[in-house]
KENU-677886 format. One line per 8 residues: number of its first residue (from 1); their letters; for each residue x, y, z of C-alpha. Coordinates in nm, 3 decimals, decimal comma, m for minus. Each point is the difference from the previous one (the first is absolute). Layout:
// residues N
NUM) a) X Y Z  ...
//
This chain:
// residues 636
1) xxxxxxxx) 4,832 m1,195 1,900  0,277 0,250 0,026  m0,084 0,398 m0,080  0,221 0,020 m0,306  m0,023 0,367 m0,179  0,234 m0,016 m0,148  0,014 m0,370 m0,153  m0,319 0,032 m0,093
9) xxxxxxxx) 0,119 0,245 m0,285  0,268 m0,243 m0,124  m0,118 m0,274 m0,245  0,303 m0,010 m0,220  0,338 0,138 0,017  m0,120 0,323 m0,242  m0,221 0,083 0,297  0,296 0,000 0,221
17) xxxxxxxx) 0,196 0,222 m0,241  m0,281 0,288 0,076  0,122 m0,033 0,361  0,275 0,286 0,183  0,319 m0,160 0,154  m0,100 0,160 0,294  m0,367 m0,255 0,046  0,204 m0,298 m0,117
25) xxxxxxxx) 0,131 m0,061 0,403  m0,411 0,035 0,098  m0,097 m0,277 m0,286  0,262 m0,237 0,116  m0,212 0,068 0,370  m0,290 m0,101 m0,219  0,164 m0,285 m0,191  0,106 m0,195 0,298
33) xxxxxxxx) m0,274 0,044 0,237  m0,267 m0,170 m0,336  0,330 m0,238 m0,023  m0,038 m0,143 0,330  m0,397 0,034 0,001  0,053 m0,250 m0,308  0,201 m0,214 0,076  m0,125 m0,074 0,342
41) xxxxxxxx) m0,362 m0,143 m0,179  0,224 m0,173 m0,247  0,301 m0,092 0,172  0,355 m0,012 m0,196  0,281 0,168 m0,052  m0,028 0,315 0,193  0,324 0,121 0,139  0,224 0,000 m0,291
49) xxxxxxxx) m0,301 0,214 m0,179  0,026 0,264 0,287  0,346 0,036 m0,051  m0,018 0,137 m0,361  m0,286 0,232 0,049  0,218 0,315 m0,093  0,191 m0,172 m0,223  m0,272 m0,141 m0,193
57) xxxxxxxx) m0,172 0,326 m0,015  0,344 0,189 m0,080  0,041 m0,236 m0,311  m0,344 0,075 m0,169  m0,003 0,356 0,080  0,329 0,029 m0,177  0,020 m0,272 m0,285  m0,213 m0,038 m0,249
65) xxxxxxxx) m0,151 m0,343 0,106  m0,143 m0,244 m0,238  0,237 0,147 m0,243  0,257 0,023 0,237  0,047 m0,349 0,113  m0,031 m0,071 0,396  0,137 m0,377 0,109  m0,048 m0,064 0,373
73) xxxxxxxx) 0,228 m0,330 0,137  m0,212 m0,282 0,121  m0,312 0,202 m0,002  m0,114 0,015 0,388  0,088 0,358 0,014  m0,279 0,096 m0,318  m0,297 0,056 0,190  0,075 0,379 0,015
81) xxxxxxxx) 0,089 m0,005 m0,349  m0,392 m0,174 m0,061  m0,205 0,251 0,159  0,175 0,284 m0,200  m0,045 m0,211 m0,298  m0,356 0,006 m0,081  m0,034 m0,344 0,254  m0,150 0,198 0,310
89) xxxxxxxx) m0,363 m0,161 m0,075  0,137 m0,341 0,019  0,272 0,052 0,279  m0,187 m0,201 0,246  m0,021 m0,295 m0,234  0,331 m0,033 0,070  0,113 m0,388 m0,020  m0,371 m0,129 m0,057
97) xxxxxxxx) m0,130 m0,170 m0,254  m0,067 0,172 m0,301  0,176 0,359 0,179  0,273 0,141 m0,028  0,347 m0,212 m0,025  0,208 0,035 0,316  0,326 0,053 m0,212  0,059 0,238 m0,366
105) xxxxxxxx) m0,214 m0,138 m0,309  0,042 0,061 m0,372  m0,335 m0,118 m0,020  m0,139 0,227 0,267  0,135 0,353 m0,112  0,210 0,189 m0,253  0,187 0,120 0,292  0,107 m0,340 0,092
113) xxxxxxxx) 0,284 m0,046 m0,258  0,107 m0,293 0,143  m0,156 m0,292 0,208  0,192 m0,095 0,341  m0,034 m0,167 0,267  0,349 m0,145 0,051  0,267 0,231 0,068  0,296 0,112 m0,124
121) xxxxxxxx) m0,130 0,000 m0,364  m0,023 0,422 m0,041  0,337 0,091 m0,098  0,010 m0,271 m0,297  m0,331 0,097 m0,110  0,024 0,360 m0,012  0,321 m0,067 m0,220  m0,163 m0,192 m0,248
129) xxxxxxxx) m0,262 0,304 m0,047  0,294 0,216 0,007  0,137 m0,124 m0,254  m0,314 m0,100 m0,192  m0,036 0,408 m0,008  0,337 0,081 m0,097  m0,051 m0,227 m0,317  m0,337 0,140 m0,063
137) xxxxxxxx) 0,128 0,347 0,007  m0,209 0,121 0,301  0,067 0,247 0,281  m0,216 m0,181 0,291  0,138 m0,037 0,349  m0,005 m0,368 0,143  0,013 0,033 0,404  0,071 m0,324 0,204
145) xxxxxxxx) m0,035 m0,027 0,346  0,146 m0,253 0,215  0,029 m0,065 0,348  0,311 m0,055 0,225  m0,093 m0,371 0,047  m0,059 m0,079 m0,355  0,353 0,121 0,001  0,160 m0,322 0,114
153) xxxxxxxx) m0,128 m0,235 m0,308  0,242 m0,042 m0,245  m0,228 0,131 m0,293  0,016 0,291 0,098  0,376 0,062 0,009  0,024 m0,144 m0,333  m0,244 0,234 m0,147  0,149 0,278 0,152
161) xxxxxxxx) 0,375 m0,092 m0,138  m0,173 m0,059 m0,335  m0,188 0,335 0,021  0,329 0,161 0,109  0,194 m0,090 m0,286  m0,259 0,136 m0,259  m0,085 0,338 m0,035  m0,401 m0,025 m0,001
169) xxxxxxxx) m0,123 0,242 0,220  m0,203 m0,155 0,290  m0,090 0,101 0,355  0,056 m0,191 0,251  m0,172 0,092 0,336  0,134 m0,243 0,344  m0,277 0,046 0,230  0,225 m0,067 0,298
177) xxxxxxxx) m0,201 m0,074 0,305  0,253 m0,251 0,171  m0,307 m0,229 0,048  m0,071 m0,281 m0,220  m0,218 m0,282 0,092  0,224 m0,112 0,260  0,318 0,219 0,127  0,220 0,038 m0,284
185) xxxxxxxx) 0,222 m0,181 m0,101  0,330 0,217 m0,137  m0,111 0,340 0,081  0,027 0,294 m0,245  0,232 0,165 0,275  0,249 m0,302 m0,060  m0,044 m0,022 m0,401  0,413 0,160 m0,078
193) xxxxxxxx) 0,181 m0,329 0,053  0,367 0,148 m0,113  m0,076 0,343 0,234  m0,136 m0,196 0,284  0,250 m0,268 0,020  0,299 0,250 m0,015  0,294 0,054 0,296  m0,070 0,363 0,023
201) xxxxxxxx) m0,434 m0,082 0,058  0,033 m0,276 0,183  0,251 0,160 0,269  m0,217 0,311 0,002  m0,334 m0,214 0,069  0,219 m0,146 0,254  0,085 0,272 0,194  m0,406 0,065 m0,016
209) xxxxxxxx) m0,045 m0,345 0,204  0,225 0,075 0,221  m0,114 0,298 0,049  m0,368 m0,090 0,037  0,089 m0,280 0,232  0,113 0,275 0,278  m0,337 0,092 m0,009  m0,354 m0,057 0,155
217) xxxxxxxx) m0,246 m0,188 m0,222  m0,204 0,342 m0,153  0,341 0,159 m0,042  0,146 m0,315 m0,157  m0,308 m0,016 m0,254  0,064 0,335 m0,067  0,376 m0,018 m0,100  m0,091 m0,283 m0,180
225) xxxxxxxx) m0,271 0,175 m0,233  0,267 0,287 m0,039  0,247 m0,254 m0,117  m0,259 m0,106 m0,254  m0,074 0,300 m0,116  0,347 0,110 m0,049  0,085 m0,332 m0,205  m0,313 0,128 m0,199
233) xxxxxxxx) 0,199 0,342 m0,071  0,323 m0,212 m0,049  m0,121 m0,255 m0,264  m0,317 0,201 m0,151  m0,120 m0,153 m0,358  0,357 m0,128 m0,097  m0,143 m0,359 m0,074  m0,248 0,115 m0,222
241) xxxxxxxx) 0,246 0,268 m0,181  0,242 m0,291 m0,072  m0,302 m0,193 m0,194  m0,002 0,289 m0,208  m0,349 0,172 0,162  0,007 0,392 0,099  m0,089 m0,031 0,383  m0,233 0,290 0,116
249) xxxxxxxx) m0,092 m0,035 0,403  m0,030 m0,066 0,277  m0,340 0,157 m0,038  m0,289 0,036 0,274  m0,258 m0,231 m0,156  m0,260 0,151 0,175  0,112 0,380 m0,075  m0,156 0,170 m0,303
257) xxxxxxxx) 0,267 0,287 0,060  0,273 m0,252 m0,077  m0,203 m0,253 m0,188  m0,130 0,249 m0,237  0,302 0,196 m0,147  0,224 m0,290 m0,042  m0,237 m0,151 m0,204  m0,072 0,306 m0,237
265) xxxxxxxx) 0,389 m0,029 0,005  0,039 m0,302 m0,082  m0,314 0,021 m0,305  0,128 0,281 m0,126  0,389 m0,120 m0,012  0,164 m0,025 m0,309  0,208 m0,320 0,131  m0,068 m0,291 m0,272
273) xxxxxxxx) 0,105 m0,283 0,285  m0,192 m0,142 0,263  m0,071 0,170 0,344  m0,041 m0,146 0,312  m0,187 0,230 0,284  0,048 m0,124 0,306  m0,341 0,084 0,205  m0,020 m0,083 0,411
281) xxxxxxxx) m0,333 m0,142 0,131  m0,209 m0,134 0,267  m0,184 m0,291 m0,051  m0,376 0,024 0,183  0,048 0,381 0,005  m0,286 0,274 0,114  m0,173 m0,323 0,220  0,114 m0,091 0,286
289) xxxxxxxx) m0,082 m0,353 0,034  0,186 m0,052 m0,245  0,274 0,219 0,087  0,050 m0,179 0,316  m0,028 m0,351 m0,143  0,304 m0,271 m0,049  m0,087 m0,046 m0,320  m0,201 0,362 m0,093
297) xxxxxxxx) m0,303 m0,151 m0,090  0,155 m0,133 m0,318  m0,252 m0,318 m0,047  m0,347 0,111 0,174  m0,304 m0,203 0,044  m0,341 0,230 0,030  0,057 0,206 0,312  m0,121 0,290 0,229
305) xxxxxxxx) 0,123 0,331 m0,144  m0,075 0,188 0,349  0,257 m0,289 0,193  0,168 m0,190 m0,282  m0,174 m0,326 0,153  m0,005 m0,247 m0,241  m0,248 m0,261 m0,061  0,101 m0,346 0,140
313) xxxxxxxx) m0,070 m0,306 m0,167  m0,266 m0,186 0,216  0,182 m0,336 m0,075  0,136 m0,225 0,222  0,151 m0,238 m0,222  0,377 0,000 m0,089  0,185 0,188 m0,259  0,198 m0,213 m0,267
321) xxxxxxxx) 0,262 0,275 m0,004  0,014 0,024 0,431  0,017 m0,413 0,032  0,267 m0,025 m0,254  0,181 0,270 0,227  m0,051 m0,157 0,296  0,103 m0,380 m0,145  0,308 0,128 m0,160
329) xxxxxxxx) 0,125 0,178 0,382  m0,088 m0,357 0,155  0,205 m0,203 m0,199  0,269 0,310 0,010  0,023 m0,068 0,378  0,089 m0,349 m0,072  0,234 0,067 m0,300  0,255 0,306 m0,001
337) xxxxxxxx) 0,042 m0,048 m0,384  m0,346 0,089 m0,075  0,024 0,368 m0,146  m0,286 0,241 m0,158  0,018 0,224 m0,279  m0,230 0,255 m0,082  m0,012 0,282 m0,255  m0,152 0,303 0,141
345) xxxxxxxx) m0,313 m0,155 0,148  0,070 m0,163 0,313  m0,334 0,052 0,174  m0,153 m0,072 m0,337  0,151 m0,353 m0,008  0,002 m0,090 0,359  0,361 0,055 0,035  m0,020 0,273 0,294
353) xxxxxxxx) m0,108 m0,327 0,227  0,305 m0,207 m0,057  0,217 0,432 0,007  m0,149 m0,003 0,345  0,147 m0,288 0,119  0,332 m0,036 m0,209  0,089 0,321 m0,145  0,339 m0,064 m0,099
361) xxxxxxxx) m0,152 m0,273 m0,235  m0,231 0,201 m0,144  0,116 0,193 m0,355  m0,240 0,219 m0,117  0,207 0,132 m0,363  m0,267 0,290 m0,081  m0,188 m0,040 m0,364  0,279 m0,230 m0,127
369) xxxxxxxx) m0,129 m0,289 m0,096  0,206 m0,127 m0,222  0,264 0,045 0,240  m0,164 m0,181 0,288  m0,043 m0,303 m0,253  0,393 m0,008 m0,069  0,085 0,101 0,376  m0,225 m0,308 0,134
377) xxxxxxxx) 0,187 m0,228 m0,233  0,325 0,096 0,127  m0,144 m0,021 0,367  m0,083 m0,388 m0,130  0,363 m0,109 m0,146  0,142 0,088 0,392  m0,224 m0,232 0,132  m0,276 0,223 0,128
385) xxxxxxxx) m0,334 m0,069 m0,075  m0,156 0,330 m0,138  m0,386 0,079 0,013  m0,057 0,271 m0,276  m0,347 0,116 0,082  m0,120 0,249 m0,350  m0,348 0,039 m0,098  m0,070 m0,173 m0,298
393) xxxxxxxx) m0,030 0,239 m0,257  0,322 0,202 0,103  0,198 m0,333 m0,006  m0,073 m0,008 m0,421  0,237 0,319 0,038  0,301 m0,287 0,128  m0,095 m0,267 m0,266  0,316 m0,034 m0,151
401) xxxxxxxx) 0,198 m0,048 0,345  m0,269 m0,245 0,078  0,077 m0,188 m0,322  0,401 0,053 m0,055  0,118 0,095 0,382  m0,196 m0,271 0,178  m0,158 m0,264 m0,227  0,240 m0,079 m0,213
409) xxxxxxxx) 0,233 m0,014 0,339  m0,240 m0,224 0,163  0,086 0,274 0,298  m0,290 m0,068 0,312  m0,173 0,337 0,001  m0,297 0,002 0,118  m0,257 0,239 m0,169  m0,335 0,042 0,261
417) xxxxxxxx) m0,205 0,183 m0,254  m0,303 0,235 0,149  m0,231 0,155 m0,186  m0,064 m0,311 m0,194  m0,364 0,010 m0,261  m0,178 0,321 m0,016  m0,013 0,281 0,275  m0,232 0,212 m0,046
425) xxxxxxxx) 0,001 0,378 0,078  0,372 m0,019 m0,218  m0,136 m0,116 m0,288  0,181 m0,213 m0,265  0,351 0,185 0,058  0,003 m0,170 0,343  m0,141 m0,309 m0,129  0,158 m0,349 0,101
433) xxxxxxxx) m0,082 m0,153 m0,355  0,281 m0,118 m0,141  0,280 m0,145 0,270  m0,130 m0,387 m0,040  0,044 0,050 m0,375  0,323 0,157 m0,020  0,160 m0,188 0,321  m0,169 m0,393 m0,089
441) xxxxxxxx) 0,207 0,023 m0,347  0,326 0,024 0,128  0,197 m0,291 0,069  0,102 m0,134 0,358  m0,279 0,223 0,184  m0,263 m0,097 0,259  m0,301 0,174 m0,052  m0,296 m0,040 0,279
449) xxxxxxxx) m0,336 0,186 0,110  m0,209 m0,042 0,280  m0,338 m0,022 0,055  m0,016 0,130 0,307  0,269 0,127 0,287  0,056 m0,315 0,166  0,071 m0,088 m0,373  0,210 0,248 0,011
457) xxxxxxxx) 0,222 m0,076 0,337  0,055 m0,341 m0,145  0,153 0,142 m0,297  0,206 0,259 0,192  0,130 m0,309 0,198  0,039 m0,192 m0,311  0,257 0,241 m0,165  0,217 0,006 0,311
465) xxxxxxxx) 0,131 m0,285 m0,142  0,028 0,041 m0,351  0,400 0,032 m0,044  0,030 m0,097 m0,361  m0,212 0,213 m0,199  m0,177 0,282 0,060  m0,381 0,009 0,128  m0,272 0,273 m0,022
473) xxxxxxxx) m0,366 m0,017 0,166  m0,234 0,252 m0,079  m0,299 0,111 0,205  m0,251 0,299 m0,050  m0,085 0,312 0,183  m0,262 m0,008 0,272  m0,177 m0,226 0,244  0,060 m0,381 0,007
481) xxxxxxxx) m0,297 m0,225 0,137  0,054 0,005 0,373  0,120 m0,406 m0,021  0,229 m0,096 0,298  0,353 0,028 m0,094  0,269 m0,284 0,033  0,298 m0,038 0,156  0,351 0,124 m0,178
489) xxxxxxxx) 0,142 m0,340 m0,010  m0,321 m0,133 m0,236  0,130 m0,001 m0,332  m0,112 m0,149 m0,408  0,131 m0,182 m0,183  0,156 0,132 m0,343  m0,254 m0,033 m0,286  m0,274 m0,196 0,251
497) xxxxxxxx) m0,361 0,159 m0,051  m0,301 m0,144 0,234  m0,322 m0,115 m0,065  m0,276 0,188 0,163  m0,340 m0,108 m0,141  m0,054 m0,318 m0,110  m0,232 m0,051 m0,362  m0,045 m0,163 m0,302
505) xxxxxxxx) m0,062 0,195 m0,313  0,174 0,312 0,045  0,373 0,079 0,095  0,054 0,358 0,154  0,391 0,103 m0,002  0,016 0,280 0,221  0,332 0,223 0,077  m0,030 0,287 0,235
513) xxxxxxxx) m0,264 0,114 0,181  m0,285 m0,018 m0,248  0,001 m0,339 0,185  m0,351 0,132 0,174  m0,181 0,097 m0,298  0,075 m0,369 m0,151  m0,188 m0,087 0,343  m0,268 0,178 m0,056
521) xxxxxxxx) 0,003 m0,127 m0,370  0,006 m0,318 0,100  m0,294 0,024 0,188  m0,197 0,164 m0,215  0,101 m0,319 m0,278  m0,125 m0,248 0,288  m0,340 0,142 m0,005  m0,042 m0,075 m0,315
529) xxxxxxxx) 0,125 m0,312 m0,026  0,345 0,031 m0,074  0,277 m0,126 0,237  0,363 0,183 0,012  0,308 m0,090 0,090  0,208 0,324 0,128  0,378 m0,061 m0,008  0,214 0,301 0,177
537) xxxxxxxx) 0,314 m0,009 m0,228  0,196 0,203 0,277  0,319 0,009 m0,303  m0,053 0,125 m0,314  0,382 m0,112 m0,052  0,099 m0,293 0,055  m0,367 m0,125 m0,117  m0,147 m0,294 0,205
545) xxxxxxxx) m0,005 m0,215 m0,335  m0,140 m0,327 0,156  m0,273 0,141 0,169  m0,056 0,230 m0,248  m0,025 m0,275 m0,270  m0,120 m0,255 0,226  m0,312 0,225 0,012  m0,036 0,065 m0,342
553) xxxxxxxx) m0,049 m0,319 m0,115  m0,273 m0,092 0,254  m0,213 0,274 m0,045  m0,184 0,114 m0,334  0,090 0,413 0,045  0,264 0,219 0,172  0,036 0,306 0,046  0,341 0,213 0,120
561) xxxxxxxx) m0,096 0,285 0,208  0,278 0,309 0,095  0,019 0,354 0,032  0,255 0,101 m0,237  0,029 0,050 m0,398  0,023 m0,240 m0,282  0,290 m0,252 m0,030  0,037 m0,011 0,361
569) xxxxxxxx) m0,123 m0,320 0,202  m0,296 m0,122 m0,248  0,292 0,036 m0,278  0,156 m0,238 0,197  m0,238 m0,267 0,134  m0,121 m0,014 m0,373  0,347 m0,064 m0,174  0,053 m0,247 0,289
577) xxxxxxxx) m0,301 m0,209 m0,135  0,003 0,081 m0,367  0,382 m0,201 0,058  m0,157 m0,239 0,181  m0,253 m0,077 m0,261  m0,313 0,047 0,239  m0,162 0,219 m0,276  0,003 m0,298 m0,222
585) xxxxxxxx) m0,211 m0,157 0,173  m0,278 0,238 0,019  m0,003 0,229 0,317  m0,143 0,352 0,003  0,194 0,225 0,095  0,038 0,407 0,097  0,215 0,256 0,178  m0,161 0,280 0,165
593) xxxxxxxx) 0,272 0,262 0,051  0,012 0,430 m0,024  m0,154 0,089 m0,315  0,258 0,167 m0,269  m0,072 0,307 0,102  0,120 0,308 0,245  m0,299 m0,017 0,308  m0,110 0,349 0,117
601) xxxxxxxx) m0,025 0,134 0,354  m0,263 m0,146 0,203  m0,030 m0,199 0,330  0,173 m0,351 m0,076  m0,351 m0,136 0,055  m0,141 0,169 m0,317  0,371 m0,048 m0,176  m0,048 m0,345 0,016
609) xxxxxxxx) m0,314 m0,002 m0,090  0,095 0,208 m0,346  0,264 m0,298 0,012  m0,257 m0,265 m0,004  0,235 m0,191 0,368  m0,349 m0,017 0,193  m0,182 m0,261 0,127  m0,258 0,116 m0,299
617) xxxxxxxx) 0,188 m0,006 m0,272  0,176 m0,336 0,075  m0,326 m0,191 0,061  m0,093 0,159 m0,331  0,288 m0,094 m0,147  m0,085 m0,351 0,051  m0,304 m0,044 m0,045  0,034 0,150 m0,343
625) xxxxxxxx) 0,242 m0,254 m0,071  m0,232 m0,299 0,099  m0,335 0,115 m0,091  0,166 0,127 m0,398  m0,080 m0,262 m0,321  0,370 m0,111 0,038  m0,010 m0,026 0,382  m0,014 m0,292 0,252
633) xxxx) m0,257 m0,231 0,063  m0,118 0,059 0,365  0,044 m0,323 0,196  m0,306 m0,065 0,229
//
């Protein structure tokens, strides 16, 4: 544990209060150093958090915080905000179950206003308290910070145009540490459009190419940084002084002799319109593992604090997310219309395989999903054959471009959807629940889930040649089972599920990878008598309907098995045989699915377990069925 004298005086902002301005630089020392000690037990999101430590501490010493309302974008920059929160105690319960949530939580704290976890969501909230005070009659400030890379979703623009053209006082603080998940995409230094793209700019950035191209390398990265910030002088907070905002900055986020007095300033201002401060920062700052990382440490497992080492899964099997990588840049060496699209999480998706190898087909659009859906479908009506890889609880952000911009169009996108089920540390913000559900109702779609990662090639091969409609197959986070994996040119086909146990009583329906608990299941049934028939659906769109009803009618219970939320795949399987009449006729029947409810943080094991998708449940499931007064007859 860290020697924090400091900290250990702070358990609420009033405590800080009692603080000089002149300690305030030796508690950030303090903050960061129990930061990374944290963190590196926990793992999580630790450089983002290190590179708000004086502004988080600037913000409570000044405002008057819960009153004051503090919204941080996204959320992976809180921790600070936590510990100085009255959360210390719990800080290294961090992402486990029953600890503390990885993101802000109403539920957690008065000083979480707002729940996040996706981005770009800040600005729009902090105007709706804004104006929620005005109309009240109250004098409360309502602070919303928001990073550079949140920047580049649309939401964010439109809040900001909205906020402009009102005169509700909010503060708006861009935490600009040019670093967002993955390099950013737009940078703040390019954000004036009509001063950038100007004759009298251009030919004076120009003349700073040629110039640095006379030069040695050093001396050319030199010019070039001078040239940036000279443009920086040149354009300043124009933008955001057009959307009606009062720019303050650029400010030295990690300064409390600049951070400090401009926001007193901007507190004790008698402007009724919104501010924007515009606040420079490191990510990973005060630790230099971090500092010196690609990515500053932004998503950490547990790790050494003394090196920055950090733990290394002992697995040897393969990822789903690195084999759907590796597929896709196979076939791409085959096929030069084969593109991928990404939205700010390139390593996240896999997408940094097939960047290595074809980087001028590679479009990573920042946090725009929406955008990427739209931009894929265009990429489909030239003939291309576009791979949009989006986890899938940031693709419900795109849901009407999946529906009106591709669906309706029949356009070929395909959608390779990570992050499908539940995924732990994240919680239910990060939560694949929903994508069969809201993707299997839409017309002219093929919806499939794999079992396992050869599974999974099959279906990557598979939608290489789906040219009429568009295709999505969604897989989970994690491990898959170490099976061999096929060649690229072994493909399904469309709406074809396969047998893989053989019985006579019960039916299993399995779609995804809970295809290994039914295994287990079924085993467990066998011992006592009861023989199953497992059926791997592979699509939960089109549905196999002859196998599918085929095997309803010759055995006396089935049972659809799938790790999403209601009215997804056992919605479907059951209004397939309710329309066939197979109910008539007598067969039990039940869908076990994600319960109606938002899962909490825990290892998936335990998540799926509160679920009731184990091997436990669904031979309970079962044999509750046959053994109740209305159940089956056991045939010996």
């Amino acid at each position: 544990m860290p020697n924090t004298p400091l900290l250990d005086q702070i358990n609420y902002p009033s405590d800080l209060k009692k603080l000089k301005e002149e300690q305030l630089p030796q508690l950030a020392k303090e903050l960061r150093e129990e930061l990374v000690d944290a963190v590196s037990v926990t793992g999580g999101h630790l450089g983002a958090g290190l590179g708000v430590v004086e502004l988080t501490i600037a913000i409570h010493y000044l405002f008057d915080t819960p009153n004051d309302r503090l919204i941080w974008d996204v959320g992976h920059q809180a921790y600070p905000h936590k510990i100085l929160t009255g959360r210390r105690n719990k800080i290294r319960t961090l992402r486990q179950g029953g600890g503390l949530s990885g993101f802000t939580k109403r539920s957690e704290s008065q000083y979480d206003p707002f729940g996040a976890a996706h981005s770009s969501t800040s600005i729009s909230a902090g105007l709706g308290m804004a104006v929620a005070r005005d109309l009240e009659g109250k004098k409360n400030n309502i602070i919303s910070v928001i990073g550079d890379g949140a920047m580049s979703a649309g939401m964010a623009y439109e809040a900001m145009n909205n906020a402009g053209a009102m005169d509700s006082r909010l503060i708006v603080i861009l935490n600009d540490n040019e670093m967002s998940i993955a390099p950013p995409v737009g940078a703040m230094s390019s954000y004036l459009t009509k001063l950038l793209s100007g004759k009298k700019y251009i030919g004076f950035r120009n003349f700073f190419k040629k110039l640095a191209n006379k030069f040695p390398g050093r001396l050319k990265q030199r010019i070039g940084q001078a040239e940036e910030y000279l443009r920086g002088m040149a354009v300043g907070g124009t933008l955001f002084e057009e959307m009606g905002f009062f720019y303050v900055g650029s400010v030295d986020g990690h300064n409390f002799d600049q951070l400090l007095p401009v926001l007193k300033n901007v507190k004790n201002s008698t402007h009724e319109g919104p501010f924007l401060i515009h606040a420079i920062t490191q990510k990973g700052k005060g630790y230099q593992p971090a500092e010196e990382s690609k990515d500053k440490y932004h998503g950490v497992t547990k790790f050494n604090v003394t090196t920055g080492e950090q733990s290394k899964s002992s697995s040897n099997k393969p990822s789903y997310t690195n084999v759907f990588g590796e597929t896709l840049t196979a076939h791409a060496m085959r096929d030069n219309k084969i593109v991928a699209i990404t939205g700010a999480m390139p390593s996240g998706t896999g997408i940094n395989i097939f960047q290595k190898q074809f980087p001028k087909r590679t479009f990573d659009v920042g946090i725009a999903e929406q955008h990427a859906v739209t931009f894929a479908a265009g990429l489909a009506t030239e003939g291309y054959k576009p791979f949009a890889a989006i986890y899938s609880t940031f693709l419900q952000r795109a849901y009407d471009q999946v529906v009106h911009d591709v669906a309706i169009q029949k356009l070929p996108v395909r959608f390779a959807i990570d992050r499908a089920g539940l995924v732990g540390a994240d919680g239910p913000t990060h939560a694949g629940s929903f994508d069969i559900t809201y993707l299997a109702t839409l017309p002219n779609f093929v919806v499939m889930a794999p079992s396992d990662e050869a599974e999974l090639v099959r279906m990557i091969n598979t939608s290489i040649d789906i040219n009429d409609r568009p295709s999505a197959f969604r897989y989970p986070r994690g491990n898959g089972t170490g099976i061999e994996l096929p060649s690229i040119d072994e493909k399904l086909e469309i709406g074809k599920g396969r047998v893989v146990r053989e019985g006579k009583q019960v039916c299993i329906v399995s779609l995804g990878t809970r295809l290994e608990e039914c295994k287990i299941a079924a085993d467990n049934l066998e011992n006592k008598g009861i023989t199953t028939t497992i059926i791997d659906a592979r699509f939960a769109k089109p549905l196999d309907e002859e196998l599918i009803t085929r095997c309803a009618r010759k055995h006396d219970m089935m049972i659809t098995i799938e790790e999403g939320s209601i009215g997804g795949f056992g919605s479907h399987v059951a209004n397939l045989l309710a329309e066939k009449g197979i109910f008539d006729k007598g067969l039990k029947f039940r869908s076990m699915m994600l319960p109606d409810v938002f899962i909490e943080q825990d290892t998936p094991e335990k998540m799926y377990d509160v679920a009731g998708l184990n091997a436990k449940q669904i031979t309970e499931k079962i044999l509750d069925v046959f053994f109740s007064k209305e159940g089956i007859k056991i045939i010996k």
